[in-house]
C-alpha positions as semicolon CSV with decimal commas, in nm:
position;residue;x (nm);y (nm);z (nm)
1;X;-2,639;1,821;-28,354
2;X;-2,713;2,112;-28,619
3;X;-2,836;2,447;-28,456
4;X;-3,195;2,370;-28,562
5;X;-3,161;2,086;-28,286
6;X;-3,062;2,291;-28,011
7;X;-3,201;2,556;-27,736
8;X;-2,910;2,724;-27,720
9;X;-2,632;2,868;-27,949
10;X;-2,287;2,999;-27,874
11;X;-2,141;3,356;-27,978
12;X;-1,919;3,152;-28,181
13;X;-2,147;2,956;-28,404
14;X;-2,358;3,294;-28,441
15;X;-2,077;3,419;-28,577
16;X;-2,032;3,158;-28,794
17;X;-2,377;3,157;-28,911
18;X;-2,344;3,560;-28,986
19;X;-1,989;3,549;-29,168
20;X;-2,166;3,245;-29,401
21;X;-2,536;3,441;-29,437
22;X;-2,733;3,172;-29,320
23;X;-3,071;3,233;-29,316
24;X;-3,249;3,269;-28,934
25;X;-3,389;3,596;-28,785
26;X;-3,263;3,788;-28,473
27;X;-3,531;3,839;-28,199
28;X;-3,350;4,103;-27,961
29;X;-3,597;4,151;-27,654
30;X;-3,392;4,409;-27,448
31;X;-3,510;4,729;-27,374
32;X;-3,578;5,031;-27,634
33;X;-3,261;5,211;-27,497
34;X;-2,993;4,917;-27,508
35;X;-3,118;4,807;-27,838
36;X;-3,097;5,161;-27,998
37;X;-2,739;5,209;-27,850
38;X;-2,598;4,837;-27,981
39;X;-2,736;4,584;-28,186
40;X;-2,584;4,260;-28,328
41;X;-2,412;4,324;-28,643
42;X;-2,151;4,165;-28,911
43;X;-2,067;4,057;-29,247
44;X;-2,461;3,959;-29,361
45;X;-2,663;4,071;-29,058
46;X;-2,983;3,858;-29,014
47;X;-3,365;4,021;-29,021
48;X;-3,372;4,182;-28,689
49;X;-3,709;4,173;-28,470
50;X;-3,736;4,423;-28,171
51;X;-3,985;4,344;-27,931
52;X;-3,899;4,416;-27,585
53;X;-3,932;4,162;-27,326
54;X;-4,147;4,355;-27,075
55;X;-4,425;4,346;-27,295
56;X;-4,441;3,985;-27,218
57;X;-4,458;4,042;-26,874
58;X;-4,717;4,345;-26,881
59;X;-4,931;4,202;-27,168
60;X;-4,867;3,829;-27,268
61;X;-5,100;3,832;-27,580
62;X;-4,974;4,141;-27,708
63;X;-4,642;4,062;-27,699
64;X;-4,723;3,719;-27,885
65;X;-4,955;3,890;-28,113
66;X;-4,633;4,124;-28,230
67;X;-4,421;3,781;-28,219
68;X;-4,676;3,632;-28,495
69;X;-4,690;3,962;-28,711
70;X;-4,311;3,995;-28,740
71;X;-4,178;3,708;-28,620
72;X;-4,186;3,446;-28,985
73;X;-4,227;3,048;-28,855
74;X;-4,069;2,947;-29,173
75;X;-3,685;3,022;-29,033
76;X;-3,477;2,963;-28,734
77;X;-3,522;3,218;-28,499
78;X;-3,232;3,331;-28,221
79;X;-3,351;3,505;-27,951
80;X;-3,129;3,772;-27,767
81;X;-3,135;3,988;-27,483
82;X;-2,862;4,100;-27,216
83;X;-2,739;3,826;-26,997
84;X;-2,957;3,534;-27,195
85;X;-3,202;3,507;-26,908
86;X;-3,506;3,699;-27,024
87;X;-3,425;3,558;-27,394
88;X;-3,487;3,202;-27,245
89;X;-3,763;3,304;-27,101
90;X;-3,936;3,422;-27,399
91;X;-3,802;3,144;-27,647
92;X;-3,973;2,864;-27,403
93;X;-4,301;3,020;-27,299
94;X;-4,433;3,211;-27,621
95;X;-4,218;3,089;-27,907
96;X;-4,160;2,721;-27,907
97;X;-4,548;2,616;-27,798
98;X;-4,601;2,808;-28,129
99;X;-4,404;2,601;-28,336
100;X;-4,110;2,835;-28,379
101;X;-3,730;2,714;-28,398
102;X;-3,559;2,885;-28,184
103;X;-3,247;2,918;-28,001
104;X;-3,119;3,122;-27,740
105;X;-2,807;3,317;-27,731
106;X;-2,604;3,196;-27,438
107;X;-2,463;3,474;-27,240
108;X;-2,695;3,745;-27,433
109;X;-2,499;4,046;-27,567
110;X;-2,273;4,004;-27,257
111;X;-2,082;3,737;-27,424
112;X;-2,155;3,829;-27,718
113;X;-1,931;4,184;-27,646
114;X;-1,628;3,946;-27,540
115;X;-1,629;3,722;-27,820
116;X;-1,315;3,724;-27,976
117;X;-1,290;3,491;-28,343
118;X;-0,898;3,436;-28,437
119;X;-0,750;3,460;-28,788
120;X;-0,434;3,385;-28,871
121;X;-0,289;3,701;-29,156
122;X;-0,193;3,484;-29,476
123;X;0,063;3,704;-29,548
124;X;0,228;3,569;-29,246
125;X;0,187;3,190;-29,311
126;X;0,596;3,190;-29,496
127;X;0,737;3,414;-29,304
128;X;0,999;3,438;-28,989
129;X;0,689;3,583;-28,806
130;X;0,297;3,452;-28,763
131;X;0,066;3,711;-28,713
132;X;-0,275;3,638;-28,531
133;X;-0,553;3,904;-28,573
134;X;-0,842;3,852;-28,241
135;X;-1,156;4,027;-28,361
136;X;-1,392;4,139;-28,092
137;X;-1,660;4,118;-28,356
138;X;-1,976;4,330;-28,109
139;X;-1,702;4,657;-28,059
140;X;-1,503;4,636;-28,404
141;X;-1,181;4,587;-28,179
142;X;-0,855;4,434;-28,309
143;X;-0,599;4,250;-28,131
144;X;-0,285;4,086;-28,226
145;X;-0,053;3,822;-28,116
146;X;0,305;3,790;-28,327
147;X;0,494;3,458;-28,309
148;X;0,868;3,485;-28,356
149;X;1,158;3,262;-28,362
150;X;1,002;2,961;-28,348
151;X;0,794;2,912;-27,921
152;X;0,806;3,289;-27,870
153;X;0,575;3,589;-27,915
154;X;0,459;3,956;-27,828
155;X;0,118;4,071;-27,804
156;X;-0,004;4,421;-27,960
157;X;-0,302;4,620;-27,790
158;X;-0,428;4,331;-27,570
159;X;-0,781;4,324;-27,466
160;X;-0,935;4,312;-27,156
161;X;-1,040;3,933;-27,174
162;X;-0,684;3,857;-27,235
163;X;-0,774;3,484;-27,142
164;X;-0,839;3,473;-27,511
165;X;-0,502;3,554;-27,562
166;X;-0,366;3,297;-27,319
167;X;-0,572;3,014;-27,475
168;X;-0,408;3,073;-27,827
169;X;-0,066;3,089;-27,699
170;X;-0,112;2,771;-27,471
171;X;-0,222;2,579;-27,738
172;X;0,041;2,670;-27,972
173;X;0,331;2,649;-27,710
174;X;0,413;3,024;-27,704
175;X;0,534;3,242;-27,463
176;X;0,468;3,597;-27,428
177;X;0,794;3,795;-27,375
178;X;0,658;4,154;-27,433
179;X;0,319;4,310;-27,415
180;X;0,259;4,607;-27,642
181;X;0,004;4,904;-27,661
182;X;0,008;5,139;-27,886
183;X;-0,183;5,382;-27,707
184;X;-0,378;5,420;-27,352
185;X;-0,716;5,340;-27,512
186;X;-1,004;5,521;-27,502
187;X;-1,265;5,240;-27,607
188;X;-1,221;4,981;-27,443
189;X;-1,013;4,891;-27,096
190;X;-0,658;4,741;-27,231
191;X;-0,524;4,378;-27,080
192;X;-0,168;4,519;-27,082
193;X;-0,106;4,521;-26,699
194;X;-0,284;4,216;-26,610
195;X;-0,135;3,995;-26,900
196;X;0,178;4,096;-26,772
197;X;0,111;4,038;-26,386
198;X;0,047;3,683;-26,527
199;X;0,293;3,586;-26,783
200;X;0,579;3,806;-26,594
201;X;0,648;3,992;-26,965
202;X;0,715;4,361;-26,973
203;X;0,406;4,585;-27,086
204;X;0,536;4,909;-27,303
205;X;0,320;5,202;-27,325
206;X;0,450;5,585;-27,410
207;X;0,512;5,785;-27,156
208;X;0,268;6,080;-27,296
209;X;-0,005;5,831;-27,254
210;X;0,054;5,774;-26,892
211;X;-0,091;6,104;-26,822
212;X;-0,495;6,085;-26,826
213;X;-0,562;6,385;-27,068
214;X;-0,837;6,485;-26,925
215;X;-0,774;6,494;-26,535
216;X;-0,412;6,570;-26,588
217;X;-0,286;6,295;-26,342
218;X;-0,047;6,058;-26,383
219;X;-0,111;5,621;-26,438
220;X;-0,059;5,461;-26,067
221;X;0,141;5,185;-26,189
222;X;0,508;5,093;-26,326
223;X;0,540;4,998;-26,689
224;X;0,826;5,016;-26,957
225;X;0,931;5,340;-27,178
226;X;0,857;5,327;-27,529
227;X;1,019;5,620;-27,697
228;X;1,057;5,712;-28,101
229;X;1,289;5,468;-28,307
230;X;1,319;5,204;-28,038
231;X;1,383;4,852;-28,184
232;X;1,309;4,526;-28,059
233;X;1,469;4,225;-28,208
234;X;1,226;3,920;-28,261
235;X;1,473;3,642;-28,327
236;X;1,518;3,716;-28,762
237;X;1,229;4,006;-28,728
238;X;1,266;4,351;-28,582
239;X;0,988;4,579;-28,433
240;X;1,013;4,918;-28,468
241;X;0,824;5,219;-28,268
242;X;0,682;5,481;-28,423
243;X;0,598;5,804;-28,223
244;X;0,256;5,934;-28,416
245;X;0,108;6,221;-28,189
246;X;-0,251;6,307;-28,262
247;X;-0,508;6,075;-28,170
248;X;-0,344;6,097;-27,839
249;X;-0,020;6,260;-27,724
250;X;0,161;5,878;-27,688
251;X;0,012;5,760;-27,978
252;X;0,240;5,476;-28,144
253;X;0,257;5,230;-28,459
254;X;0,478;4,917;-28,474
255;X;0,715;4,858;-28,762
256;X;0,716;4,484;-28,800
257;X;1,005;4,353;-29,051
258;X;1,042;3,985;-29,102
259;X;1,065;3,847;-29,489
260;X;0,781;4,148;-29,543
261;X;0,654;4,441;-29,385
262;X;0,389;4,498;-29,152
263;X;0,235;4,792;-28,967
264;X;0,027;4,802;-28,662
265;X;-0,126;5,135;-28,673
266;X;-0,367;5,122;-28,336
267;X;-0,551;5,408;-28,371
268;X;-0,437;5,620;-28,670
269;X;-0,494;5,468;-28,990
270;X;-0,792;5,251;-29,048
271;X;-0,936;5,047;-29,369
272;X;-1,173;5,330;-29,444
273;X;-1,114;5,589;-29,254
274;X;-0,857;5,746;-28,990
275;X;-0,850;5,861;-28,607
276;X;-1,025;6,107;-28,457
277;X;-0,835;6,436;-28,313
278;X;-1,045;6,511;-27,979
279;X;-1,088;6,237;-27,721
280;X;-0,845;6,347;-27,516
281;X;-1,039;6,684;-27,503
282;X;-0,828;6,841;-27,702
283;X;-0,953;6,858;-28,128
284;X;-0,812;7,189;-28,239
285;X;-0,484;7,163;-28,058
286;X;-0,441;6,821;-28,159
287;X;-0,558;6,818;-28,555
288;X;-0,283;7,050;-28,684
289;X;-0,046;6,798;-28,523
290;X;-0,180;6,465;-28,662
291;X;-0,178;6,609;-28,998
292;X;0,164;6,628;-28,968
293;X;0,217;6,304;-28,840
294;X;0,019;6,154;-29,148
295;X;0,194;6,342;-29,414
296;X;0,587;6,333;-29,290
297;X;0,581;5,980;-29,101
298;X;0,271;5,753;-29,161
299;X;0,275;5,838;-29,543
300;X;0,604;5,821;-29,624
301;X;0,662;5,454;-29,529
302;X;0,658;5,230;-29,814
303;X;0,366;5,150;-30,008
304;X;0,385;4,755;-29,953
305;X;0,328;4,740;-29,557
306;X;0,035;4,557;-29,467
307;X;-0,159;4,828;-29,246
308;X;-0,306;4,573;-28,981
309;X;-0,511;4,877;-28,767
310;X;-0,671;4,857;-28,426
311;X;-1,017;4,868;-28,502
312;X;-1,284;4,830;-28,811
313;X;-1,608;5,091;-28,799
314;X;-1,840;4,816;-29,077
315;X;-1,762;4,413;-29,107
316;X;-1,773;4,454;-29,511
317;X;-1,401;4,579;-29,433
318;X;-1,300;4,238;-29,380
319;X;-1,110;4,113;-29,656
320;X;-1,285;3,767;-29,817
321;X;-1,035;3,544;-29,562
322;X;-1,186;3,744;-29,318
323;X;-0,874;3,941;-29,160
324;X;-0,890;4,347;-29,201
325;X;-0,605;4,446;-29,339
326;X;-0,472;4,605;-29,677
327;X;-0,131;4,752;-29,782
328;X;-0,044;5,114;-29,739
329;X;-0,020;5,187;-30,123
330;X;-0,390;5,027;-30,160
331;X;-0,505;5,260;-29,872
332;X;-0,386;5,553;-30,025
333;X;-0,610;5,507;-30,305
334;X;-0,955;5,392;-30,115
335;X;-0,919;5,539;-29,814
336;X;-1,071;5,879;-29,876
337;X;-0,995;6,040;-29,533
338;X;-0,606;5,934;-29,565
339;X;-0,643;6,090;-29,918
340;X;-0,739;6,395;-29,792
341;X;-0,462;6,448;-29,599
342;X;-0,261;6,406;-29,895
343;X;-0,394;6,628;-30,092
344;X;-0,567;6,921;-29,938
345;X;-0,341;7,165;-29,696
346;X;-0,277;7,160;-29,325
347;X;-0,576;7,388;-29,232
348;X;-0,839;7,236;-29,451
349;X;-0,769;6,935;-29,357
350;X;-0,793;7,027;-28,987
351;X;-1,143;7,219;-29,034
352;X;-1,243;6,918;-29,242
353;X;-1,181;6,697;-28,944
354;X;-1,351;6,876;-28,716
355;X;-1,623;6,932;-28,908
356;X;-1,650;6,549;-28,943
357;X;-1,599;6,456;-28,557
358;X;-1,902;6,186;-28,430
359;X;-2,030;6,223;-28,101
360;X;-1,779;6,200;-27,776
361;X;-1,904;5,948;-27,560
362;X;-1,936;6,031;-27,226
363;X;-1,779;5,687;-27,112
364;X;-1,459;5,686;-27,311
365;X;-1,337;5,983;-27,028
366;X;-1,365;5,658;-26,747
367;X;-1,166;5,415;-26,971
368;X;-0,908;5,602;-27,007
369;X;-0,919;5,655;-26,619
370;X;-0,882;5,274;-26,600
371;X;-0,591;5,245;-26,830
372;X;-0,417;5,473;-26,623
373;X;-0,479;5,285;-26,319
374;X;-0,745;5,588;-26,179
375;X;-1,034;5,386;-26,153
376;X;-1,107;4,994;-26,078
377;X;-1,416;4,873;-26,211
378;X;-1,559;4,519;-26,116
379;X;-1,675;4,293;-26,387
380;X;-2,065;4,435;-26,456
381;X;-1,907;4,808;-26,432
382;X;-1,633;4,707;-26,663
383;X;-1,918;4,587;-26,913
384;X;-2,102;4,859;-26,921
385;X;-1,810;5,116;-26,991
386;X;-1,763;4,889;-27,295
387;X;-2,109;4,859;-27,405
388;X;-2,139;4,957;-27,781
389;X;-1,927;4,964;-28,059
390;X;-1,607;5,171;-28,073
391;X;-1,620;5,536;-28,182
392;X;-1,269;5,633;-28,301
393;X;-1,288;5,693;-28,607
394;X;-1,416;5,985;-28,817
395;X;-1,787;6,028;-28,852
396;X;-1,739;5,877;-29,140
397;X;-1,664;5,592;-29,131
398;X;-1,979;5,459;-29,012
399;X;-2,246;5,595;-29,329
């Protein structure tokens, strides 16, 4: 059945139709404050119409009479709002007995925020290591699982929905025998200590990031040390920590060695752009040190590593096989924040970043209270700290 023969359409095969440009148009009836905060986005975003679904319900024929103005007949039309109820609604009473196509987003932007597409990194495909990169395409998140030594494999900066992360290593016969993050996120709420309640593997995090910046108090659970030069041996590949202060105080990249060299930078070095100094609170104190941390650690490695980072700010980062990724030596001559700190010195490169800091949002101060164990959310809370996309970048990185 082709998507013009349905009612309803899956996060995944929007996706799909988005990464290929099909042609449809995106009716988004949520309200005027949820759509201006987060909107669905990627590598060829449709025609978007915004007419909010309470019109309907306080004026039926205007609300139609705005669905017939912008609204063209001639295209497949998927309707969106933020659970997928009200969405329905609107697709059955006023657009089909209209003659429209249309299709409903199952889940709304609910499940479209926890979609997660896979990719496997080419680079990977001949080596002593595979390297999955999870996309959680709504929030520009990146996730990775590493297969090593043949039915093993580790998992870097796990996401909350780690049942993702379960269904790729089921299928391929893995089994997860560490759990990595390489920082206590900000973000988004990390699936370190529940993946590991359920697999049994160790979860790492540095022990400066057990300490909520903010409230000063210390993460309410158990986990495992990581601490500067540590090496884990992955049957023939070794993973290397590397302590880089600055985006936050535990801040860590992963040294991955197998037949070539990879580098999971988390939150530090992006495709176009680098992390920001201040959402622990503290900008000015922080800056001065993540300059150094770019110039005499992250800059200094060798020039072939594949930077594999935590997040993306636009899709057109993707690389044409889809995964986001490029090698330090390329970075260094696109990436015009990582340039700077190459070439300008240590304080106008700090007043620079400052200067160039987007807004703090108020939620990231509770995430980070749940990744130190501070604060349980249930599910709907748990969504809405997570609504939007991710902020941790430089301002810009999203012109």
């Amino acid at each position: 059945m082709t998507v013009a023969e349905k009612t309803t359409i899956t996060p995944a095969e929007l996706k799909r139709m988005i990464d290929t440009g099909e042609e449809f148009t995106l009716l988004d009836v949520r309200n005027d404050d949820e759509f201006a905060r987060w909107r669905i986005e990627g590598r060829h975003t449709p025609p978007t119409v915004h007419i909010p679904y309470f019109v309907a319900i306080e004026d039926p024929d205007a609300f139609l009479s705005q669905v017939e103005r912008q609204v063209p007949k001639d295209k497949l039309v998927v309707a969106v709002c933020a659970k997928g109820d009200s969405s329905a609604w609107v697709a059955e009473e006023f657009l089909r007995p209209k003659g429209y196509r249309v299709v409903n987003l199952e889940g709304g932007m609910i499940a479209w925020g926890s979609y997660y597409d896979a990719h496997e990194v080419p680079e990977s495909a001949d080596d002593v290591v595979r390297v999955i990169q999870l996309e959680r395409t709504a929030r520009g998140c990146l996730h990775y699982i590493v297969n090593y030594d043949g039915d093993k494999a580790i998992v870097i900066d796990p996401p909350r929905h780690f049942e993702r992360v379960l269904e790729i290593t089921q299928q391929n016969g893995w089994r997860i025998t560490h759990i990595f993050d390489t920082h206590a996120h900000a973000d988004h709420i990390s699936g370190g200590l529940p993946l590991s309640r359920v697999t049994g593997a160790p979860y790492f995090l540095h022990p400066y990031d057990a300490i909520h910046p903010i409230d000063v108090l210390p993460a309410t659970f158990e986990f495992e040390w990581l601490k500067d030069g540590m090496t884990f041996k992955l049957g023939e590949a070794t993973l290397k920590v590397i302590h880089i202060p600055g985006h936050t105080l535990g801040n860590v990249a992963y040294l991955l060695e197998g037949k070539r060299r990879y580098l999971f930078t988390g939150d530090s070095i992006f495709i176009v752009s680098i992390a920001r100094p201040d959402l622990g609170g503290r900008g000015e104190t922080w800056s001065p040190m993540w300059y150094d941390t770019l110039t005499k650690k992250l800059l200094t490695l060798p020039d072939d590593v594949l930077v594999l980072p935590g997040h993306f700010s636009q899709h057109k980062e993707a690389r044409t096989d889809g995964v986001f990724a490029a090698t330090l030596g390329e970075l260094k001559e696109t990436n015009e924040d990582l340039r700077r700190a190459m070439t300008g010195s240590k304080d106008e490169f700090v007043a620079w970043m400052l200067a160039n800091l987007p807004e703090f949002p108020p939620q990231y101060v509770d995430i980070k209270r749940v990744n130190a164990g501070l604060l349980q959310p249930d599910e709907e809370k748990a969504n809405e700290l997570e609504l939007g996309k991710n902020i941790c970048a430089l301002a810009t990185a999203y012109k």
